[in-house]
ChimeraX commands (.cxc) that place a marker at each C-alpha (Angstrom):
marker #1 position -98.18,-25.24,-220.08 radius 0.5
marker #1 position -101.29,-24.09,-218.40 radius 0.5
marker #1 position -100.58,-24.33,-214.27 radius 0.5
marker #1 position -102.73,-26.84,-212.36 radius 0.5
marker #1 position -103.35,-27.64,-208.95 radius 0.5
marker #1 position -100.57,-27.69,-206.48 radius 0.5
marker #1 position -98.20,-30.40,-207.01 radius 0.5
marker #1 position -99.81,-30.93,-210.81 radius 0.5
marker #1 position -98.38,-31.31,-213.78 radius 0.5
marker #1 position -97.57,-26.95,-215.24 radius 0.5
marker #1 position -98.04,-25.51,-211.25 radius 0.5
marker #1 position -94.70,-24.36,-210.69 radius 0.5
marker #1 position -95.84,-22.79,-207.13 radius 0.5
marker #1 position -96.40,-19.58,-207.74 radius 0.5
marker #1 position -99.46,-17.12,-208.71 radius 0.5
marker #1 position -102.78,-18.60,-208.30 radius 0.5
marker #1 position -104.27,-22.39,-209.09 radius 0.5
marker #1 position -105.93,-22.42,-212.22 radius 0.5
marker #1 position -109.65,-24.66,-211.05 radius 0.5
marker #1 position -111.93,-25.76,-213.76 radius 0.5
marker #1 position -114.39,-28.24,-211.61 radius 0.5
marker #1 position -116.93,-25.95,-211.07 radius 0.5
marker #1 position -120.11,-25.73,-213.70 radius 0.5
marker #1 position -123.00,-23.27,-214.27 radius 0.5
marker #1 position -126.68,-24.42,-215.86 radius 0.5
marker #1 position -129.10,-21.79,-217.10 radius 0.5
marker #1 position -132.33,-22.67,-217.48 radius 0.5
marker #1 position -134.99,-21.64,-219.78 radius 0.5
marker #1 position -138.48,-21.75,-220.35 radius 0.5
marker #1 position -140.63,-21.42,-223.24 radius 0.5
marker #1 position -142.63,-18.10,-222.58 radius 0.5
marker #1 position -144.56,-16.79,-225.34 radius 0.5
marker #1 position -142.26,-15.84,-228.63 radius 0.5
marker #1 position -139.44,-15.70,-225.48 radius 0.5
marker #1 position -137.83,-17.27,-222.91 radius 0.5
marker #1 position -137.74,-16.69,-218.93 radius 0.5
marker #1 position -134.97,-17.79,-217.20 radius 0.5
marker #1 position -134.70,-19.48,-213.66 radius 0.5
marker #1 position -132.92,-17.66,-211.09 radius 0.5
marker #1 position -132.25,-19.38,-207.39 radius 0.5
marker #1 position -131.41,-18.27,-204.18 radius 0.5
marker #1 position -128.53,-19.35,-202.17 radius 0.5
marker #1 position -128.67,-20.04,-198.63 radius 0.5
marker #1 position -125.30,-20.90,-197.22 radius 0.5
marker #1 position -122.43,-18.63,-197.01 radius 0.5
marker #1 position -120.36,-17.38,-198.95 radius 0.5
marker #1 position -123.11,-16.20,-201.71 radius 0.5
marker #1 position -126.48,-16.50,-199.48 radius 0.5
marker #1 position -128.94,-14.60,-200.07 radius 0.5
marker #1 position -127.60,-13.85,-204.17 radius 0.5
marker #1 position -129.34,-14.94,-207.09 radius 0.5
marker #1 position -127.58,-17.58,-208.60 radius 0.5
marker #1 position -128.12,-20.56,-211.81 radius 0.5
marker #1 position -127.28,-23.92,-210.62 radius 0.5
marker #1 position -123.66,-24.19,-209.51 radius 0.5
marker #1 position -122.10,-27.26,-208.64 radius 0.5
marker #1 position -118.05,-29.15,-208.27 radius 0.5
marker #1 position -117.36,-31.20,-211.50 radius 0.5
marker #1 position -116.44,-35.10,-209.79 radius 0.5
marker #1 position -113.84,-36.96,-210.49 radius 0.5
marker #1 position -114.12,-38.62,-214.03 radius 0.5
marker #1 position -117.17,-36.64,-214.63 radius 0.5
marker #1 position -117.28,-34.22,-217.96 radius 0.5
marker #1 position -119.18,-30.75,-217.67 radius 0.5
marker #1 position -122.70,-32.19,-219.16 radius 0.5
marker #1 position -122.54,-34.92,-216.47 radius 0.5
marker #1 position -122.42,-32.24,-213.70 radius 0.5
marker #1 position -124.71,-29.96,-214.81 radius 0.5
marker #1 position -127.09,-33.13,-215.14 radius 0.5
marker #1 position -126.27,-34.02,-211.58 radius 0.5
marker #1 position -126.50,-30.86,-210.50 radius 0.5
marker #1 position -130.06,-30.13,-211.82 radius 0.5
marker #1 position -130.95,-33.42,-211.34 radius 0.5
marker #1 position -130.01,-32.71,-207.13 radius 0.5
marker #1 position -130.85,-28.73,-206.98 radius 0.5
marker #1 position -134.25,-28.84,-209.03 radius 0.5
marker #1 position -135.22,-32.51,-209.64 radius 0.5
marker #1 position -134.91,-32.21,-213.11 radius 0.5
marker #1 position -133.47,-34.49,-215.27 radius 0.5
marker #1 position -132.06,-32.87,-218.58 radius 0.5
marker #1 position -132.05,-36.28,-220.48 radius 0.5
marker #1 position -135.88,-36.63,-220.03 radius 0.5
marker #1 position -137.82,-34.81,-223.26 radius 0.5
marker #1 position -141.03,-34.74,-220.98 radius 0.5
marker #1 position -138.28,-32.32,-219.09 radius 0.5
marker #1 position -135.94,-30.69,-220.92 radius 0.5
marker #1 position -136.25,-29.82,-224.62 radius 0.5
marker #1 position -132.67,-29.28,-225.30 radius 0.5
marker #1 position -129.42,-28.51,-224.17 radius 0.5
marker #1 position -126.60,-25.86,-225.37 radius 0.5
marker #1 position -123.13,-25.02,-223.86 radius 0.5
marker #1 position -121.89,-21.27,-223.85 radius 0.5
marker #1 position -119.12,-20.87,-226.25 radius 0.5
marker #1 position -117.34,-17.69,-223.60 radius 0.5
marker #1 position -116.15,-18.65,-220.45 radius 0.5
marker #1 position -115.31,-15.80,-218.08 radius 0.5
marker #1 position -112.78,-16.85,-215.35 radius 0.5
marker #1 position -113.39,-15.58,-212.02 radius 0.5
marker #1 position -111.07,-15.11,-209.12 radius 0.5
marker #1 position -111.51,-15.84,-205.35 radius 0.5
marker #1 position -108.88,-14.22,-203.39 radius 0.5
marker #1 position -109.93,-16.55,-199.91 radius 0.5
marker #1 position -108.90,-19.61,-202.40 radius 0.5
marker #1 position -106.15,-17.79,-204.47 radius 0.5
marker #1 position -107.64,-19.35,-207.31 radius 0.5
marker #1 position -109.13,-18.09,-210.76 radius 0.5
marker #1 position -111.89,-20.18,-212.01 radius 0.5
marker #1 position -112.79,-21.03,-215.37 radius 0.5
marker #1 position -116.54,-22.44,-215.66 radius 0.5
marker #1 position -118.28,-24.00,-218.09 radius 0.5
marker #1 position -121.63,-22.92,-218.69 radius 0.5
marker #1 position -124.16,-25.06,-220.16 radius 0.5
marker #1 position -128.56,-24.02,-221.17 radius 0.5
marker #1 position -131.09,-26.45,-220.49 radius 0.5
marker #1 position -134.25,-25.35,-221.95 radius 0.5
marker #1 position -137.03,-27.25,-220.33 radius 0.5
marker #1 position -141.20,-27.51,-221.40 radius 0.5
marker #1 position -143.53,-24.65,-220.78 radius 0.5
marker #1 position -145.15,-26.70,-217.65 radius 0.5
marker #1 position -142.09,-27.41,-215.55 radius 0.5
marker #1 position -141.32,-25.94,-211.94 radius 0.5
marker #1 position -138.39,-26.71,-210.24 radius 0.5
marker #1 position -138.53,-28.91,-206.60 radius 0.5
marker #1 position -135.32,-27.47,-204.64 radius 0.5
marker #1 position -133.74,-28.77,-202.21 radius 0.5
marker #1 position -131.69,-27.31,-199.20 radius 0.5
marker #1 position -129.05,-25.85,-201.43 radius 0.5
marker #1 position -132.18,-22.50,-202.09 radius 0.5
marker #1 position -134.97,-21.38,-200.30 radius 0.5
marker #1 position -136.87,-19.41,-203.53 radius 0.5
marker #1 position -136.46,-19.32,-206.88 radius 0.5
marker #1 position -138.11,-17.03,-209.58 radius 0.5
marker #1 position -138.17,-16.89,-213.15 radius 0.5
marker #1 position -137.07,-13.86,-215.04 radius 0.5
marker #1 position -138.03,-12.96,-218.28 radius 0.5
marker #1 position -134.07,-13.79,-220.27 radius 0.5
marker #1 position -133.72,-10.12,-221.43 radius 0.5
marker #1 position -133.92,-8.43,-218.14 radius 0.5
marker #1 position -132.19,-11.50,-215.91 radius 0.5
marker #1 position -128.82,-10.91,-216.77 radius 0.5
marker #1 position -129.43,-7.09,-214.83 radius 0.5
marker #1 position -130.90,-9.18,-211.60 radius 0.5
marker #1 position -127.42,-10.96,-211.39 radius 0.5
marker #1 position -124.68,-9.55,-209.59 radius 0.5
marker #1 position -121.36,-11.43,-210.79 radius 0.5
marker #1 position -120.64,-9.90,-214.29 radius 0.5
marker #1 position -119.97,-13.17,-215.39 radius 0.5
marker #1 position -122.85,-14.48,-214.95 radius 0.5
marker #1 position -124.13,-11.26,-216.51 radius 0.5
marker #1 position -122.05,-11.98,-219.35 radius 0.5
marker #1 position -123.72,-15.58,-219.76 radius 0.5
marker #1 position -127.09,-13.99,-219.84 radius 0.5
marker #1 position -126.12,-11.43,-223.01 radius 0.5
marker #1 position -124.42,-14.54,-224.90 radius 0.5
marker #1 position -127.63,-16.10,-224.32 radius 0.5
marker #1 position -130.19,-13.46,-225.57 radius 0.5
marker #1 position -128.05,-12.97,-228.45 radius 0.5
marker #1 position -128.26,-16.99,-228.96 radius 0.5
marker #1 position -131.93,-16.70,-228.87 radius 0.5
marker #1 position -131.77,-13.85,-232.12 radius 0.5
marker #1 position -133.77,-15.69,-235.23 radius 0.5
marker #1 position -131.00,-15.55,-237.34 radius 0.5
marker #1 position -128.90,-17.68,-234.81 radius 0.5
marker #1 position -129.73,-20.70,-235.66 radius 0.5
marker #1 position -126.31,-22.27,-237.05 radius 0.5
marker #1 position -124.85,-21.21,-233.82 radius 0.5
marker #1 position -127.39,-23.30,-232.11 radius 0.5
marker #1 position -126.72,-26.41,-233.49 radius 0.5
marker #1 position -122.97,-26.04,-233.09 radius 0.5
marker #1 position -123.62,-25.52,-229.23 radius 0.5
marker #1 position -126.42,-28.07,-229.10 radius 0.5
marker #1 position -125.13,-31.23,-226.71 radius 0.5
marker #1 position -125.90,-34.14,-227.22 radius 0.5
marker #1 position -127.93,-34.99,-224.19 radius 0.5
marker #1 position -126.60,-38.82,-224.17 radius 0.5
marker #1 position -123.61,-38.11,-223.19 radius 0.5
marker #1 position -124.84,-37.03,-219.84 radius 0.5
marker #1 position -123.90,-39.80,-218.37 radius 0.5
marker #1 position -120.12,-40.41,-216.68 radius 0.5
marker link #1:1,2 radius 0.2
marker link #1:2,3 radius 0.2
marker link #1:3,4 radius 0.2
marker link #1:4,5 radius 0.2
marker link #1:5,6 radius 0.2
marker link #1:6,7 radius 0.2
marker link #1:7,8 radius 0.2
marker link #1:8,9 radius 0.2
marker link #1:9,10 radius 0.2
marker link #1:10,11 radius 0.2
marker link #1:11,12 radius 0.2
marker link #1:12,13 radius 0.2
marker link #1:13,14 radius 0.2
marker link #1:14,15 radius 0.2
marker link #1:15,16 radius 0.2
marker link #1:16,17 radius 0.2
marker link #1:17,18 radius 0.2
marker link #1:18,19 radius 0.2
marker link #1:19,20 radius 0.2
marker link #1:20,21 radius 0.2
marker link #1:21,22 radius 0.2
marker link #1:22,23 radius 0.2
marker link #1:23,24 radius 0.2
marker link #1:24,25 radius 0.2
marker link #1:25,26 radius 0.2
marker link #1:26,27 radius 0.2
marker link #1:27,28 radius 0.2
marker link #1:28,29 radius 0.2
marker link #1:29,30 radius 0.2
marker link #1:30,31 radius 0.2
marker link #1:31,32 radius 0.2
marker link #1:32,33 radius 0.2
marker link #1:33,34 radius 0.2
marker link #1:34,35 radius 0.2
marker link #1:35,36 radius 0.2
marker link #1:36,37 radius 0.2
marker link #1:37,38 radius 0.2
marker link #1:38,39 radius 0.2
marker link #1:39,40 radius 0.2
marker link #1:40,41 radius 0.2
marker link #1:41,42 radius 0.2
marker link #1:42,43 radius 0.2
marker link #1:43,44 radius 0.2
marker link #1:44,45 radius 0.2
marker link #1:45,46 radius 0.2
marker link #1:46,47 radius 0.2
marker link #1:47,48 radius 0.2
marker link #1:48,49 radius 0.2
marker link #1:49,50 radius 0.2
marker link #1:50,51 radius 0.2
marker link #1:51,52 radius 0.2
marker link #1:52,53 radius 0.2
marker link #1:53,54 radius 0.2
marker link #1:54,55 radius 0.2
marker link #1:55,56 radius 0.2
marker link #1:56,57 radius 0.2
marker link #1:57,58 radius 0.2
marker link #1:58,59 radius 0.2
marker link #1:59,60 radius 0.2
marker link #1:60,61 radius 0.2
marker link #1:61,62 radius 0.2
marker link #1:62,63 radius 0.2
marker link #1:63,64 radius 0.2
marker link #1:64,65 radius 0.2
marker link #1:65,66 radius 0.2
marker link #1:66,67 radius 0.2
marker link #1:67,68 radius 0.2
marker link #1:68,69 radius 0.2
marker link #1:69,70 radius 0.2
marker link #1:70,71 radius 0.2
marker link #1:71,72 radius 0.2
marker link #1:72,73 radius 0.2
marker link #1:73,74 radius 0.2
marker link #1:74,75 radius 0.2
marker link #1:75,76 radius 0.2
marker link #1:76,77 radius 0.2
marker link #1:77,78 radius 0.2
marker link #1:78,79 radius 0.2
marker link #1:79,80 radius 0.2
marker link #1:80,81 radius 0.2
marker link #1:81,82 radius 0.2
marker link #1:82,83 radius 0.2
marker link #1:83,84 radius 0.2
marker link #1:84,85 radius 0.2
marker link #1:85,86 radius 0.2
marker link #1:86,87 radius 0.2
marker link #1:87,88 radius 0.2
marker link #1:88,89 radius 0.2
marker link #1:89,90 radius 0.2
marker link #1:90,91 radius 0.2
marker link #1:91,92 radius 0.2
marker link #1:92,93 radius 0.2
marker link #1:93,94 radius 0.2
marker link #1:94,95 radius 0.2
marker link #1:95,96 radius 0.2
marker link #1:96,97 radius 0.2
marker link #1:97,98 radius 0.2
marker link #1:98,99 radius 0.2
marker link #1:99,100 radius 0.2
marker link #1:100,101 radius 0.2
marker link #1:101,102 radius 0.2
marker link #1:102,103 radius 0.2
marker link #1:103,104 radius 0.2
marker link #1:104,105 radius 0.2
marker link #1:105,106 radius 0.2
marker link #1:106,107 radius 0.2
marker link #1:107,108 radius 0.2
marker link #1:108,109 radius 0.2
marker link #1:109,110 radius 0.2
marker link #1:110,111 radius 0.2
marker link #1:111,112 radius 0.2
marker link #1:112,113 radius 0.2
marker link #1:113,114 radius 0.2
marker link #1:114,115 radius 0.2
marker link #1:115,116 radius 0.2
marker link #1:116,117 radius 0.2
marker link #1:117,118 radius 0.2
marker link #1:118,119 radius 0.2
marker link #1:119,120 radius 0.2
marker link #1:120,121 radius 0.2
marker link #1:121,122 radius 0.2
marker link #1:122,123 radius 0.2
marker link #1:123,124 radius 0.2
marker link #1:124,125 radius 0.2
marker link #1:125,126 radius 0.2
marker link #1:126,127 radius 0.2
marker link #1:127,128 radius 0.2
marker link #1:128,129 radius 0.2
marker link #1:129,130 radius 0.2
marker link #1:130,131 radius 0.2
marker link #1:131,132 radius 0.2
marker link #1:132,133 radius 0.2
marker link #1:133,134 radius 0.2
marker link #1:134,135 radius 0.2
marker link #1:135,136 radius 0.2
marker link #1:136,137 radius 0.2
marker link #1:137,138 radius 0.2
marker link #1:138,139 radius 0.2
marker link #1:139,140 radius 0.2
marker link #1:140,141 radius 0.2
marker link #1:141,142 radius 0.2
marker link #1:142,143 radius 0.2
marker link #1:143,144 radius 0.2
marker link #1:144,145 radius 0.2
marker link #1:145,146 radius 0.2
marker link #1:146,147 radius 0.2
marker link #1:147,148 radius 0.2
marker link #1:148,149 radius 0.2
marker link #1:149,150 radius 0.2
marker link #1:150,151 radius 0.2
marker link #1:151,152 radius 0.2
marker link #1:152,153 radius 0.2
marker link #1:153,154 radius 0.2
marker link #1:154,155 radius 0.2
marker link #1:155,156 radius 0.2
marker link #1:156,157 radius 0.2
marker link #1:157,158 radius 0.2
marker link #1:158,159 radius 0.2
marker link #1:159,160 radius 0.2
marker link #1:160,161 radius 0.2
marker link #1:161,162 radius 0.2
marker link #1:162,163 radius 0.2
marker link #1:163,164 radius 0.2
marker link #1:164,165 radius 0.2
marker link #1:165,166 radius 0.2
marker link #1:166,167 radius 0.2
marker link #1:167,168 radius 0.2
marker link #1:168,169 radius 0.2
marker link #1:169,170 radius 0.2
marker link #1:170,171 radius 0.2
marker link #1:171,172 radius 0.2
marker link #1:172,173 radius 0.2
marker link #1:173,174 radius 0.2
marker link #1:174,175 radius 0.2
marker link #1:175,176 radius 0.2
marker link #1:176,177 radius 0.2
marker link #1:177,178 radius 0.2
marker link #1:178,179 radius 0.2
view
């Protein structure tokens, strides 16, 4: 049984908690025959001043597409459900837990790619004070967690032509966004 939060069902007390309510969003924009990919800065501890994609806490009775559509929809006012917005949407297949040795906790995150229209620019609120956009095949070098490093290769390699069938197994559907 895989070991929960304290007092949860599998936790029998000892090692770390096992947390899966965070969520990751990359977004991309058209750019040519590629893609450039947002990047924003924190500003509150403990990652200010890193480049990050929007992070955010999964709710309660909220599924990963729901909180990545929050999370946009609060970060960057964009709403992935809108076409005039966001083209489409993709999840990662690879997650790549994490660990936090303040929180004794190892993190597995769901990572989801909203690809949004040529014209759109992000409004942010307090959560960043800049945000730049990074042409995809050099972003993942501009991040320093080598997850989200990771994310950024799976994603290039999504992008490859001949990965189409791969797409559409990812692709979510972006009705579901809702709790």
């Amino acid at each position: 049984m895989i070991p929960g939060p304290p007092g949860g069902p599998g936790w029998n007390g000892r090692g770390p908690r096992l947390r899966t309510d965070i969520v990751e969003l990359y977004i991309l924009r058209p750019q040519g025959a590629t893609f450039d990919l947002l990047q924003l800065r924190r500003v509150e501890p403990p990652l200010a001043g890193t480049w990050q994609p929007v992070m955010g806490h999964i709710e309660a009775g909220e599924t990963s597409g729901a909180a990545a559509a929050r999370e946009a929809g609060e970060e960057l006012a964009l709403n992935l459900a809108d076409p005039q917005q966001c083209t489409d949407l993709f999840a990662l297949e690879q997650v790549h837990p994490f660990f936090i040795a303040e929180m004794d906790a190892v993190f597995l995150t769901p990572r989801l790619v909203g690809v949004v229209t040529p014209s759109w620019e992000p409004r942010m609120n307090g959560e960043h004070d800049a945000f730049r956009w990074t042409p995809v095949e050099r972003a993942g070098e501009l991040f320093m967690w080598p997850g989200q490093r990771a994310a950024v290769a799976e994603l290039v390699d999504l992008l490859r032509p001949s990965s189409g069938a791969t797409l559409a197994a990812l692709r979510v559907d972006r009705s579901s966004l809702v709790r």
